[in-house]
MARBA-3410 file (N, C-alpha, C, O; in Angstrom, 1 decimal):
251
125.4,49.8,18.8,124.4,50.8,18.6,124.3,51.2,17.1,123.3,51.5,16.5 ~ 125.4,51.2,16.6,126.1,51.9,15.3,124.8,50.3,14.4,123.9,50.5,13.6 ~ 125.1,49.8,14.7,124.3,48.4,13.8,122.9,47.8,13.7,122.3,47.2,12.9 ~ 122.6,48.4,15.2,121.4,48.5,15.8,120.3,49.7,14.7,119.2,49.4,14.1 ~ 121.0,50.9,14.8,120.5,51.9,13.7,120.7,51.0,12.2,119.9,50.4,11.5
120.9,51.1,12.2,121.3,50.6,10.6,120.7,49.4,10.2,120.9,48.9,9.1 ~ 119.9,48.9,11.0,118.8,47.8,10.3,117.5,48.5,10.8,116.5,47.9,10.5 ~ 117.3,49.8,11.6,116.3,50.2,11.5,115.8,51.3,10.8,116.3,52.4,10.9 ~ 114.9,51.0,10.1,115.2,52.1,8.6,114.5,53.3,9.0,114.6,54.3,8.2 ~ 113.7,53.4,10.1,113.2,55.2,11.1,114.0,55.3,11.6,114.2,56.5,11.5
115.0,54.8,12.2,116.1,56.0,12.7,117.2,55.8,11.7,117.9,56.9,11.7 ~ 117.7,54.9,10.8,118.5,55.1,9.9,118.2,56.3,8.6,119.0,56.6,7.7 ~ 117.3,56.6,8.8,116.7,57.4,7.6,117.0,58.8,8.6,117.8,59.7,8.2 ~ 116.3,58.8,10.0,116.6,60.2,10.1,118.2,61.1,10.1,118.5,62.3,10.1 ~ 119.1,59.5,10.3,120.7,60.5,10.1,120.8,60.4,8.6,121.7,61.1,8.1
120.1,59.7,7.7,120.1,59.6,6.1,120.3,61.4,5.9,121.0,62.1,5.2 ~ 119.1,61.6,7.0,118.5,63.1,6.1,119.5,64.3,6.4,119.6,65.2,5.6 ~ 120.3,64.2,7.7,121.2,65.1,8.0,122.7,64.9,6.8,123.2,65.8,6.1 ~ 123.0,63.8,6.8,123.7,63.6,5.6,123.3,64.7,4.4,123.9,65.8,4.3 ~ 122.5,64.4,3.7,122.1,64.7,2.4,121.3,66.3,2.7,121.1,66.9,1.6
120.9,67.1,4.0,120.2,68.1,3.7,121.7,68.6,4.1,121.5,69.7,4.5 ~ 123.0,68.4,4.3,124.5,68.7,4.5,124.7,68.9,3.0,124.9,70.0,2.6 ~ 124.7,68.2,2.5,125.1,68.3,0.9,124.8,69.1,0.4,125.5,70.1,0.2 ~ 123.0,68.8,0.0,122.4,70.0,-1.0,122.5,71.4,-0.6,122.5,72.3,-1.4 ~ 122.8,71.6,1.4,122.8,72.9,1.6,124.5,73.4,1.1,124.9,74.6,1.0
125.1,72.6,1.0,126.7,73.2,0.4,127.0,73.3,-1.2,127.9,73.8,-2.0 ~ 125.7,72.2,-1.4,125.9,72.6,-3.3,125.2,74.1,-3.7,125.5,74.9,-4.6 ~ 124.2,74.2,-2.5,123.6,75.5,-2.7,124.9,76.6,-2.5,125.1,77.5,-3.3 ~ 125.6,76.4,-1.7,126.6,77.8,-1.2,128.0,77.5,-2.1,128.9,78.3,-2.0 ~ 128.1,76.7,-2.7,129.2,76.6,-3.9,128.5,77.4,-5.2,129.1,78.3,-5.8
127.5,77.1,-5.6,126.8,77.7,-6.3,126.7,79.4,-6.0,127.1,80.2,-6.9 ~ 126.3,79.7,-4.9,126.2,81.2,-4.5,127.6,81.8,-4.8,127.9,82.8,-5.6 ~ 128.3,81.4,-4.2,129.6,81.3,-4.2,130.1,82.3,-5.5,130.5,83.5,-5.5 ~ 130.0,81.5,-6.4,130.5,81.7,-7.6,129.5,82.9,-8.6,130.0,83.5,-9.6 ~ 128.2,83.1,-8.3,127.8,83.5,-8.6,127.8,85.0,-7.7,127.2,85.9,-8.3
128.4,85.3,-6.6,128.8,86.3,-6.0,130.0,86.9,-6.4,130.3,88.0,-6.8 ~ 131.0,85.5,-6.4,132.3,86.0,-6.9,132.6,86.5,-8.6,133.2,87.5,-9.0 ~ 132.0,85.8,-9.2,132.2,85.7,-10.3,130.8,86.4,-11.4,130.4,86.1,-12.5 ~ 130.6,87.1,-10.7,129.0,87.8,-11.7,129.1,87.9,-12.6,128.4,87.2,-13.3 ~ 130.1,88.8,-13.4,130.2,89.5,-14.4,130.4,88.2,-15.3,129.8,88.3,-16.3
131.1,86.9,-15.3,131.6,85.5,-16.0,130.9,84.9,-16.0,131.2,84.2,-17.0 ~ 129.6,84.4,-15.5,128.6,83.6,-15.4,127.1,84.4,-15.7,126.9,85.7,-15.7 ~ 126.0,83.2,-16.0,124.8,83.5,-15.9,124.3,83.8,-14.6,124.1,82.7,-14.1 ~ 123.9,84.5,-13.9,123.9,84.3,-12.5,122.3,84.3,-12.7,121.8,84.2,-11.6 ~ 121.4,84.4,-13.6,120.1,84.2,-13.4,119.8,83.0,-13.7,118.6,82.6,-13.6
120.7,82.0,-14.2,120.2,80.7,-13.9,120.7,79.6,-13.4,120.2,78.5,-13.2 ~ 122.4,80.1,-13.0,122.7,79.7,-11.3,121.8,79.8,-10.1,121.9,78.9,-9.2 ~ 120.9,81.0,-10.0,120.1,81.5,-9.3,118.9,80.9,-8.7,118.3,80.8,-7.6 ~ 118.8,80.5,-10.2,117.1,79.4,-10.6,117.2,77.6,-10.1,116.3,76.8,-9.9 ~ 118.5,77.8,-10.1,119.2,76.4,-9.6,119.2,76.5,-8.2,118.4,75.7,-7.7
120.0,77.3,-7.4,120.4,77.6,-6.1,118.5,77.7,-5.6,118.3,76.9,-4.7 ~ 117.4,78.3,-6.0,116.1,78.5,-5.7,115.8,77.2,-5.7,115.4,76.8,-4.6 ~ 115.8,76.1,-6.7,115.2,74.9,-7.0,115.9,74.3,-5.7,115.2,73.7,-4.9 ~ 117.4,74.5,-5.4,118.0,73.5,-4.2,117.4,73.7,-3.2,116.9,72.8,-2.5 ~ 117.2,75.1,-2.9,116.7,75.4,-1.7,115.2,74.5,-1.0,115.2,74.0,0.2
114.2,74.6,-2.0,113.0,73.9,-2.4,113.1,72.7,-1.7,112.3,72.2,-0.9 ~ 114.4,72.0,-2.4,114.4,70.7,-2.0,114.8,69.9,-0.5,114.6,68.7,-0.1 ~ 115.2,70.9,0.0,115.9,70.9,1.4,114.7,71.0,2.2,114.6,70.2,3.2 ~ 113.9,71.7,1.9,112.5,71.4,2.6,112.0,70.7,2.5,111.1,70.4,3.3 ~ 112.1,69.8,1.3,111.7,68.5,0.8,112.5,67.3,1.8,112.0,66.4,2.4
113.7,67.5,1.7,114.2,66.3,2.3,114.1,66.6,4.0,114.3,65.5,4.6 ~ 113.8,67.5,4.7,113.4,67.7,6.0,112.1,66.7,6.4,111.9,66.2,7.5 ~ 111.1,66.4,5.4,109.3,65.7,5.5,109.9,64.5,5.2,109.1,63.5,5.4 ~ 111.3,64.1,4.7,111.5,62.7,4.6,111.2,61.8,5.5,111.6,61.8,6.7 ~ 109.9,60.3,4.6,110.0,59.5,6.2,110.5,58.0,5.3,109.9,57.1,5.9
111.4,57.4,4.2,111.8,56.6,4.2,113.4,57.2,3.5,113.5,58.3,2.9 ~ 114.5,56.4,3.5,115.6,56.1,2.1,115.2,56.3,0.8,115.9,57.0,0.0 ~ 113.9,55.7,0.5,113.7,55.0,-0.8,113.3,57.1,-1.0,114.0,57.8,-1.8 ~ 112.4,57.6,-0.4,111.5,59.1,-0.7,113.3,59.9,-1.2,113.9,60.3,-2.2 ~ 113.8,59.7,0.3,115.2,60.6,0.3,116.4,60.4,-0.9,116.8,61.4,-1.4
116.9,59.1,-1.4,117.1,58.7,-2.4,116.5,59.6,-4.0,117.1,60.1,-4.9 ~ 115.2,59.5,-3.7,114.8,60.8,-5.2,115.0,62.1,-5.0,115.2,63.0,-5.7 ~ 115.0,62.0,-4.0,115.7,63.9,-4.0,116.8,64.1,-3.9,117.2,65.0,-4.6 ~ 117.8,63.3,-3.1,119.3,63.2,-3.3,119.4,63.4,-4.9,120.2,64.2,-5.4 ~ 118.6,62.7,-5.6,119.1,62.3,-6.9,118.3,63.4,-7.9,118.6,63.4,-9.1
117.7,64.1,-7.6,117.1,65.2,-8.4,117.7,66.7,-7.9,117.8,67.6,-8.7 ~ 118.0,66.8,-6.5,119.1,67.6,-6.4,120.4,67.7,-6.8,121.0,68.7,-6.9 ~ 120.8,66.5,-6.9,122.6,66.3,-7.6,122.4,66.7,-9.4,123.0,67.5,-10.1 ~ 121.2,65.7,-9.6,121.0,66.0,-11.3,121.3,68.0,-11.8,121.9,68.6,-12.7 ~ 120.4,68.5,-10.6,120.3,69.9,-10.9,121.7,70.8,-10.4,122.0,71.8,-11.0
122.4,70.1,-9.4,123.6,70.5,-9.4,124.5,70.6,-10.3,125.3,71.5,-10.7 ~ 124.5,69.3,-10.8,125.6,68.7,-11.9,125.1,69.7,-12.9,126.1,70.4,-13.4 ~ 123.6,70.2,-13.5,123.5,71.0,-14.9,124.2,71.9,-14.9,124.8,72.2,-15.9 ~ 124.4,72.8,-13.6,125.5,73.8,-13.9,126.5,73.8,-13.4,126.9,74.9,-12.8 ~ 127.5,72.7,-13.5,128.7,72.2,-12.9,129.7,73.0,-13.7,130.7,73.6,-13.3
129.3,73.0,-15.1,129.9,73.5,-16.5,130.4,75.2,-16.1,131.6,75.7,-16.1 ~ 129.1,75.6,-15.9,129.1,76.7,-16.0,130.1,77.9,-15.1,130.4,79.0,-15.4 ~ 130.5,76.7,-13.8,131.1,77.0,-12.9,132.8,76.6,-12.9,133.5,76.7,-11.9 ~ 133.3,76.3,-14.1,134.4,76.2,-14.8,134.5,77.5,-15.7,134.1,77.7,-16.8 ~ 135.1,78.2,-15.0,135.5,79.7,-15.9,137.2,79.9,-16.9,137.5,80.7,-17.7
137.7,79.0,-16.5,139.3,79.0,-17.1,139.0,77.9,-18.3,137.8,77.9,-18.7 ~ 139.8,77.2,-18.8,140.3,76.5,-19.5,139.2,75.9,-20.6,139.4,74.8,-21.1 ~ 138.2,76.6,-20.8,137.0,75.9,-21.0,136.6,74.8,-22.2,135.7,73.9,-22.3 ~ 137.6,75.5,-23.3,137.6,74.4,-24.6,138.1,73.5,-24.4,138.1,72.7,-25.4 ~ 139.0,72.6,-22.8,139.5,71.8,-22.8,138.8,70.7,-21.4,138.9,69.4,-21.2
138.1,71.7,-20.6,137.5,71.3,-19.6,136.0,70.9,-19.8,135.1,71.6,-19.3 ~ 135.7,70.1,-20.4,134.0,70.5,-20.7,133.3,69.3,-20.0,133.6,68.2,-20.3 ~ 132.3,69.5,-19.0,131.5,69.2,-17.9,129.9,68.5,-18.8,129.4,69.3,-19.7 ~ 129.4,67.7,-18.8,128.3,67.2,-19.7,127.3,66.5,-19.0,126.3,65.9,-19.5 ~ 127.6,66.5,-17.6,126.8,65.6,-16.5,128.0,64.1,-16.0,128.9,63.6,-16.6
127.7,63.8,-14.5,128.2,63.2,-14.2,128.3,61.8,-14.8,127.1,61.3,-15.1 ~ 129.4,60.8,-15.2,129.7,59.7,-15.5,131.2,59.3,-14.7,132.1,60.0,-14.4 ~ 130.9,58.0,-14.7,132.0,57.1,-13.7,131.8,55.9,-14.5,130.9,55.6,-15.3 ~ 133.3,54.9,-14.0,133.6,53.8,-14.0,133.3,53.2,-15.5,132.4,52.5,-15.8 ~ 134.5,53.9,-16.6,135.2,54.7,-16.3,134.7,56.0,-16.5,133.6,56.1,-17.0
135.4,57.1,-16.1,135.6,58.5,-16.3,135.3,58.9,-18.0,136.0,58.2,-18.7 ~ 134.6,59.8,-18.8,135.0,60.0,-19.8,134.7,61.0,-20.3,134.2,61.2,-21.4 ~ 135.1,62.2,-19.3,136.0,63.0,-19.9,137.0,63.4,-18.1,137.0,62.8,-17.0 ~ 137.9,64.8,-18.6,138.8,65.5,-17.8,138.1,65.7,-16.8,138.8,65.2,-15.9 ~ 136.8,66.3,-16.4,136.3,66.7,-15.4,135.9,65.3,-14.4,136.5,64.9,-13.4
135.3,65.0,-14.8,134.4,63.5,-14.2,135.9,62.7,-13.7,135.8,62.2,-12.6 ~ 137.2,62.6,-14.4,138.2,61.8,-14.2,138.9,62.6,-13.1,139.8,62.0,-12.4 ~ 138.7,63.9,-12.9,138.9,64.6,-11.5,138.1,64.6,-10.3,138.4,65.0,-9.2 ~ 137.0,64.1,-10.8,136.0,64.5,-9.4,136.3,62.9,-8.8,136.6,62.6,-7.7 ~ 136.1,62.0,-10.1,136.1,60.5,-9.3,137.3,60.1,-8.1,137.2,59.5,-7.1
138.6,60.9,-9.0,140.1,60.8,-8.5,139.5,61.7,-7.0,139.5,61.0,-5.9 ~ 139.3,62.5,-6.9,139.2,63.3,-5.7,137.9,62.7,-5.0,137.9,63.0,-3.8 ~ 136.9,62.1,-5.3,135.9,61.8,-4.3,136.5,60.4,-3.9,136.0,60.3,-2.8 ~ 137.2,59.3,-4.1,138.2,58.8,-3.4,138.9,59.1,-2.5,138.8,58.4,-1.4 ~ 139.7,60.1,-2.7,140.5,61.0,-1.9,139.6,61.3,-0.3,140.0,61.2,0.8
138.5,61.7,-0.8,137.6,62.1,0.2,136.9,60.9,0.8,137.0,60.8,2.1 ~ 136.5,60.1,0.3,136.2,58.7,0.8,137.0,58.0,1.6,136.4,57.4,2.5 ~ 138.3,57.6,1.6,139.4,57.2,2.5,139.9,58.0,3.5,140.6,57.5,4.4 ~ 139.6,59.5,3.5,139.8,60.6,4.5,138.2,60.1,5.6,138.4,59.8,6.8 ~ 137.3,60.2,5.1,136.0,60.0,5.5,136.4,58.6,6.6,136.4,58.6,7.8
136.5,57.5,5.7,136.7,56.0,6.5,137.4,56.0,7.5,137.0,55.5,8.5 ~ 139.1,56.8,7.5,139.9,56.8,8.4,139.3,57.5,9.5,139.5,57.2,10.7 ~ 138.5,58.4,9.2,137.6,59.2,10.7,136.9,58.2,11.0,137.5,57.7,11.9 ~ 136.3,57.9,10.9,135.4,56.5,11.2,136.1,56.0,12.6,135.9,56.1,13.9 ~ 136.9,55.3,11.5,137.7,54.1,12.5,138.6,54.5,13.7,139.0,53.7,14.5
138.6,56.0,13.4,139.5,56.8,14.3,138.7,56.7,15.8,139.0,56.1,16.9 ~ 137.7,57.5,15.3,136.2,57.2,16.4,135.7,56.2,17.1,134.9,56.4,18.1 ~ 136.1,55.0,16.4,135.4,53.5,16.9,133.5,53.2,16.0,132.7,52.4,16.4 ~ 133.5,53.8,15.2,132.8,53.6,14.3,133.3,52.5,13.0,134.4,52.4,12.6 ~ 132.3,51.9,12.7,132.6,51.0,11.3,132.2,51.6,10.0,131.1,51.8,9.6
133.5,51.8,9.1,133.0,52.7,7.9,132.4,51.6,7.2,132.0,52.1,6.1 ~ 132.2,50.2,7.3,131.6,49.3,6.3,129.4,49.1,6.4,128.6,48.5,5.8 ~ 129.4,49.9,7.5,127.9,49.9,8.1,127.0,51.0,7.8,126.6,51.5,8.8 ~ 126.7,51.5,7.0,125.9,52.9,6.6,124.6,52.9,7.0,124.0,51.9,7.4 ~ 124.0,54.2,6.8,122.8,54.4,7.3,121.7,54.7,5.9,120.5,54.4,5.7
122.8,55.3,5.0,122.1,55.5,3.4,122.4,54.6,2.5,121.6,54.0,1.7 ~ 124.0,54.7,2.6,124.1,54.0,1.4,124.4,52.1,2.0,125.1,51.7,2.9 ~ 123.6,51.3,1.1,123.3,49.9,1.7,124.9,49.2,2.1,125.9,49.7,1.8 ~ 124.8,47.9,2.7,125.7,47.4,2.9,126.0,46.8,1.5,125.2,46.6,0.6 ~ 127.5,46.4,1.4,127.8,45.6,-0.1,129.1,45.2,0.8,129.7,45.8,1.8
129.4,43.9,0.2,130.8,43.3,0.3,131.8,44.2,0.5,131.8,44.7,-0.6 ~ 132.8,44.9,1.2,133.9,45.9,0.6,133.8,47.4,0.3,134.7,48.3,0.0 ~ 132.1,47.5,0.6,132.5,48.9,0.5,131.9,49.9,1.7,130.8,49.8,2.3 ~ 132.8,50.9,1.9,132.6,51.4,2.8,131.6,52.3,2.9,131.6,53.6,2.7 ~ 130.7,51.6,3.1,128.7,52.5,3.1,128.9,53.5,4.1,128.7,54.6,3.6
129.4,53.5,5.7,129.0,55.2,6.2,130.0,56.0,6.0,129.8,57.0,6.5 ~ 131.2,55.9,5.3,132.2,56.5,4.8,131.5,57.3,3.7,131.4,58.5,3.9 ~ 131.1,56.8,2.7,130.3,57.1,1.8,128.8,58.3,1.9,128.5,59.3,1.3 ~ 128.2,57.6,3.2,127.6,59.0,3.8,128.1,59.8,4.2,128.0,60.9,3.7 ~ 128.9,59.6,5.2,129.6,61.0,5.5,129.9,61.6,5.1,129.8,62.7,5.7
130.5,61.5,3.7,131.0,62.3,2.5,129.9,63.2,1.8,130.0,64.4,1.6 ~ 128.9,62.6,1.7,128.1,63.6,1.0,128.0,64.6,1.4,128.4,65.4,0.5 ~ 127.5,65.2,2.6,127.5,67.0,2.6,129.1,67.4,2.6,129.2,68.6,3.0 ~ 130.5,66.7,2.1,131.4,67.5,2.6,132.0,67.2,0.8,133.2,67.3,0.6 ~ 131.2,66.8,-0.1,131.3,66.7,-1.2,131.8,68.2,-2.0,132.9,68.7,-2.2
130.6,68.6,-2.1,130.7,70.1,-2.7,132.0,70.7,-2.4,133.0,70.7,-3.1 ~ 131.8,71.1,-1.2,132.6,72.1,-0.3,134.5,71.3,-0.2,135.4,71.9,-0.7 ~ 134.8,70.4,0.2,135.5,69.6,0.3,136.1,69.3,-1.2,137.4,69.4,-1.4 ~ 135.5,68.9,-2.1,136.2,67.8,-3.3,135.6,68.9,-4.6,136.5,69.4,-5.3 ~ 134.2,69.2,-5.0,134.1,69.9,-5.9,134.8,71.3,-6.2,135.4,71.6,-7.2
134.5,72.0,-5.0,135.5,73.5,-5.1,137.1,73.2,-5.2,137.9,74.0,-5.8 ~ 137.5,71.9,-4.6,138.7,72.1,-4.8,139.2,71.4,-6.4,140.3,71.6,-6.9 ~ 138.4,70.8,-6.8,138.0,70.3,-8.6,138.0,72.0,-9.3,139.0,72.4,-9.9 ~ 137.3,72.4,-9.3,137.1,73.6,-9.7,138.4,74.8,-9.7,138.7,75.4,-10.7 ~ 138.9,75.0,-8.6,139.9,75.6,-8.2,141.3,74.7,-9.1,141.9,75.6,-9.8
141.8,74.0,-9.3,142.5,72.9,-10.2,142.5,73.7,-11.5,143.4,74.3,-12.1 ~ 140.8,73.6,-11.9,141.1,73.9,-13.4,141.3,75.5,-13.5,142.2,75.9,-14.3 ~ 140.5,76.2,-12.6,140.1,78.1,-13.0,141.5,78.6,-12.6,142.1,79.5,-13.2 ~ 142.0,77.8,-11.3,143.7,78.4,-11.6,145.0,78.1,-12.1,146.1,78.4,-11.8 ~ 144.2,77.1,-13.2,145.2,76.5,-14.0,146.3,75.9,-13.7,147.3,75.8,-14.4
146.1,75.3,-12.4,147.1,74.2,-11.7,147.9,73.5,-12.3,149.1,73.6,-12.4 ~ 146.3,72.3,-13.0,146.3,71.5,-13.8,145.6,72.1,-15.6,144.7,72.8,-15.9 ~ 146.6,71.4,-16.3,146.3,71.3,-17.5,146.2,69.9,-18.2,146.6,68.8,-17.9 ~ 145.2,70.6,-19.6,144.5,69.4,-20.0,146.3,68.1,-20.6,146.4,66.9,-20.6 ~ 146.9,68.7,-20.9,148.3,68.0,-21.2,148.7,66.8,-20.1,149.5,66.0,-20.5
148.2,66.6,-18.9,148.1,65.7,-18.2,147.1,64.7,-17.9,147.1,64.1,-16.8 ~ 146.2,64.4,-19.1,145.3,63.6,-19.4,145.6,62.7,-20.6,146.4,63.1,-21.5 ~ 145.1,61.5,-20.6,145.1,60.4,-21.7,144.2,59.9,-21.7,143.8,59.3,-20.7 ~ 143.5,60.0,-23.0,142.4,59.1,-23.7,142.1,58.2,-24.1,142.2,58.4,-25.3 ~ 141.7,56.7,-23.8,141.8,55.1,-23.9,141.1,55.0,-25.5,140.5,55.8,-26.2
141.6,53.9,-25.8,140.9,53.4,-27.1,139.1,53.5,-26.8,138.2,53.8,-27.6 ~ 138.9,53.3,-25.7,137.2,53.1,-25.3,136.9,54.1,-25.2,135.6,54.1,-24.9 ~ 137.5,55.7,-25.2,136.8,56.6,-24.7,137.4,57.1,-23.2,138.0,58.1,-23.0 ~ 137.3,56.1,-22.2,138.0,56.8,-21.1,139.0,57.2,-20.6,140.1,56.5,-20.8 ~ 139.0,58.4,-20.0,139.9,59.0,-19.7,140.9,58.9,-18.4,140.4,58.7,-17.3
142.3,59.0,-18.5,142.5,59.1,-17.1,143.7,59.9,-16.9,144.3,60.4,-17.8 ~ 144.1,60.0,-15.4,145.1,61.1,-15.2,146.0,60.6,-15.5,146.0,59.4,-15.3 ~ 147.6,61.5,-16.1,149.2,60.9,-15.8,149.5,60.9,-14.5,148.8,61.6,-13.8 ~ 150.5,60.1,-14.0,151.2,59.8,-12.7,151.4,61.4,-12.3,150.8,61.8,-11.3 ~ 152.2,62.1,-13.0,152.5,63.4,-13.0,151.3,64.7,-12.4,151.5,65.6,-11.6
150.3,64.3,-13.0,148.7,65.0,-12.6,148.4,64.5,-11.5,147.7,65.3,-10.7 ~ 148.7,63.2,-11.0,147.8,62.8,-9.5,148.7,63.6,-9.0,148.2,64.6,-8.5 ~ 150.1,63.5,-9.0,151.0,63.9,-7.6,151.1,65.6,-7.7,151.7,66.1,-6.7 ~ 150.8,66.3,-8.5,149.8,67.5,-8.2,148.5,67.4,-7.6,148.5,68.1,-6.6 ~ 147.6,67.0,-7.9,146.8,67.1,-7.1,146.7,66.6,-5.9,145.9,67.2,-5.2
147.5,65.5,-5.4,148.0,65.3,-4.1,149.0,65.8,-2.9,148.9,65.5,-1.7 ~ 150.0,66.7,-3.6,150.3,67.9,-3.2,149.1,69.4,-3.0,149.0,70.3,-2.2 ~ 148.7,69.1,-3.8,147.6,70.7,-3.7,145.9,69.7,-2.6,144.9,70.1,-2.1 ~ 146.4,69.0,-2.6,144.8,68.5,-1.8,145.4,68.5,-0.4,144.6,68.8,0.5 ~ 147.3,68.1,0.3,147.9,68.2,1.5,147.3,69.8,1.9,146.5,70.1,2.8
148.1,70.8,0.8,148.0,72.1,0.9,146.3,72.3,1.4,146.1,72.7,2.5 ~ 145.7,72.1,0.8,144.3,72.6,1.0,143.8,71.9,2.4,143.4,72.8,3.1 ~ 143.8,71.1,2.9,143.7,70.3,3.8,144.1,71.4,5.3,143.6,71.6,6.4 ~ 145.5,71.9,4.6,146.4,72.6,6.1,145.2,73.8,6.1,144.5,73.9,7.1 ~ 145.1,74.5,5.3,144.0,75.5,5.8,143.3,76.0,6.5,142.3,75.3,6.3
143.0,76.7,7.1,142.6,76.6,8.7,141.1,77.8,8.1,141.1,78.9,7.5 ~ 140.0,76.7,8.9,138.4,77.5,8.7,138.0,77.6,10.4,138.6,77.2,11.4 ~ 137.0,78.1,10.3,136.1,78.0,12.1,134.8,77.0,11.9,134.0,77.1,11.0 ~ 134.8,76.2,12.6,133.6,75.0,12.2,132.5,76.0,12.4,132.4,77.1,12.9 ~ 131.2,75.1,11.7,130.0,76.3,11.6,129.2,75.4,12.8,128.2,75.9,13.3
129.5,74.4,13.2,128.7,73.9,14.4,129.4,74.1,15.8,128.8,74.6,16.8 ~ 130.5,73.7,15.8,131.7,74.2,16.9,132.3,75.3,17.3,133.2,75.5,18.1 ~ 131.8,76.2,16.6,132.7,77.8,16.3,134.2,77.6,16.6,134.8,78.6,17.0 ~ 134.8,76.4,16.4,136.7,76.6,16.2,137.4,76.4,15.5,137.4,75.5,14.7 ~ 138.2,77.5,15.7,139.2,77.1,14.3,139.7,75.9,14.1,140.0,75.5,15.3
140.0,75.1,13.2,140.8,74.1,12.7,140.8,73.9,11.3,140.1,74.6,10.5 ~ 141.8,72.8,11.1,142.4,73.0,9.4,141.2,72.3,8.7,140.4,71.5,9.3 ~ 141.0,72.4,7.5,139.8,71.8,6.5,140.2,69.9,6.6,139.4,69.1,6.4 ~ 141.3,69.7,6.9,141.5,68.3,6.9,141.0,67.7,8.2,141.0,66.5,8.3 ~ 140.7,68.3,8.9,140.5,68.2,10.5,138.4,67.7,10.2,137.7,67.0,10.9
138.2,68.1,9.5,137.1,68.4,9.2,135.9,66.9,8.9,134.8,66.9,9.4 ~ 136.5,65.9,8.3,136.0,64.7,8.2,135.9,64.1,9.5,135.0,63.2,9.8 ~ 137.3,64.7,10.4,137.4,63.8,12.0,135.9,64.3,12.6,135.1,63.6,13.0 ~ 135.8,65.6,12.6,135.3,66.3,13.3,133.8,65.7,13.4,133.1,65.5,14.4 ~ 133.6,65.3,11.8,132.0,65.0,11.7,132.0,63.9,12.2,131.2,63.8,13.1
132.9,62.5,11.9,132.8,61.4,12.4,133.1,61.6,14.2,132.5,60.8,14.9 ~ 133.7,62.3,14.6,133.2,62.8,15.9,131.9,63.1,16.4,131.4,62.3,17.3 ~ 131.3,64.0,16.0,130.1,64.6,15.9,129.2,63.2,16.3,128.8,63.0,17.4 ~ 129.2,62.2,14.5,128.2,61.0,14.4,128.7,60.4,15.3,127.8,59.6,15.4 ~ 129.4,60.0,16.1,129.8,58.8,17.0,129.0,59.3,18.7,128.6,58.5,19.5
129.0,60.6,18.6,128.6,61.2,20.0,127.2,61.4,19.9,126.7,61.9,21.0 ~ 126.1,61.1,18.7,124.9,61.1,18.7,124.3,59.8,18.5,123.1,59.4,18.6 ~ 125.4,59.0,18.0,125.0,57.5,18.0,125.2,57.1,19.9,124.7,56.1,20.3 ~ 125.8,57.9,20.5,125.9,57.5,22.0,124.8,58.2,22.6,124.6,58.3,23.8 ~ 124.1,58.6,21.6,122.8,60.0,22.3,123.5,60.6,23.1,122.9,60.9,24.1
124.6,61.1,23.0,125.2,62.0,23.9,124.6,64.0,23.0,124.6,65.2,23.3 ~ 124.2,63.3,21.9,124.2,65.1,20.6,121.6,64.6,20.7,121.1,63.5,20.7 ~ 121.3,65.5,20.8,119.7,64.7,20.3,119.9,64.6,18.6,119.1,63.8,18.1 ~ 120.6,64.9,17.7,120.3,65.0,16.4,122.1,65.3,16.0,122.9,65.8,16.7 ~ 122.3,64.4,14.3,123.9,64.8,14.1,123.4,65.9,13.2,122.5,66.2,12.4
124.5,66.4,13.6,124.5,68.4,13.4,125.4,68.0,11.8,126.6,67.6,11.9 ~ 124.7,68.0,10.6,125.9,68.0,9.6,126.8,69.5,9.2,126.6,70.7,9.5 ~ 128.0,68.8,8.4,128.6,70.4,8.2,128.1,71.3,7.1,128.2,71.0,5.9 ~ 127.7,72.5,7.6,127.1,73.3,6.8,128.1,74.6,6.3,128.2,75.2,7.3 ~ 128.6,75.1,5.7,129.7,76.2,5.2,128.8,76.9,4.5,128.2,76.7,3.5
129.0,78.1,5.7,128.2,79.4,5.2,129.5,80.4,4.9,129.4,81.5,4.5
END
């Protein structure tokens, strides 16, 4: 059934959209977030103006009727996320500086944390999968490719923010990590010491044990429980046992 969807692009699009209106609604509430917590440190009138524009867009991706439509708004809401990614770095800031997303490689400190940790999140994502009897190599958004794990990859997007960016964020503003655990290539790219992963691998165990109440389930369990949960979720609407996959939303 899982494959069955996935070459049909009206019902693969409509879990496309729970995916990605999962995301943008948690980049919205990381954003609020901070702009609640942190008023007096931030601009909050144009965090605000951002958090308004996401909102916008969420109604936008609800009238989605292909990938290709959903795809430009994924990508014009992440663009407007990423502009005040910066801003949302309150600690270390002469050393942490945010410029818009770049990968492969990394080039600077921040981008070389998020890529390290949206991995992190990606292999957490896949093992739910497979846990479920789902194939993380079959996606519904992101296309099939040799080796890579396409609904692993969706799944991840709405637990992006909330999951991998806040805890990016939290690294630098509580000074976990310092820029002294970074090295700079002759090319520009950056990457972590041995020493820096196995902090943040320790602090990503720690965060994981944490215990939230699901916002679709109302029960408690740990934030690491959390990827199972969704790939639970998608496996039980791929059985039409759910009418629609409920993504995770963190209010």
């Amino acid at each position: 059934e899982q494959y069955r969807i996935s070459e049909n692009l009206t019902l693969s699009c409509e879990f496309a959209k729970n995916f990605i209106l999962g995301k943008v609604f948690n980049a919205r509430w990381v954003i609020e977030r901070v702009t609640r917590g942190h008023a007096l440190s931030v601009d909050c009138a144009k965090l605000k103006k951002v958090s308004a524009q996401l909102k916008g867009f969420i109604e936008l991706i609800k009238t989605c009727t292909s990938n290709a439509q959903l795809r430009g708004y994924e990508g014009e809401a992440a663009s407007l996320y990423y502009s005040v990614f910066d801003d949302m770095i309150l600690q270390q800031k002469d050393q942490f500086i945010f410029n818009g997303r770049n990968r492969r490689p990394p080039m600077d400190k921040v981008n070389a944390l998020l890529s390290f940790v949206y991995t992190l999140l990606a292999h957490n994502a896949a093992s739910a999968l497979e846990s479920v009897g789902l194939d993380p190599y079959v996606g519904f958004l992101h296309t099939d490719r040799p080796g890579r794990i396409s609904l692993a990859l969706d799944l991840m997007e709405e637990l992006r923010p909330i999951m991998a960016d806040r805890f990016v964020l939290t690294l630098i503003n509580k000074r976990i990590i310092n820029a002294d655990g970074f090295v700079i290539r002759e090319n520009g790219s950056v990457e972590m010491s041995d020493e820096t992963k196995k902090i943040i691998l320790t602090q990503w165990q720690i965060r994981r044990q944490e215990k939230i109440v699901h916002p679709f389930l109302g029960e408690k369990l740990e934030w690491g429980m959390v990827p199972y949960v969704q790939a639970l979720l998608l496996a039980r609407t791929i059985r039409n046992d759910l009418d629609a996959y409920p993504p995770f939303m963190w209010k």
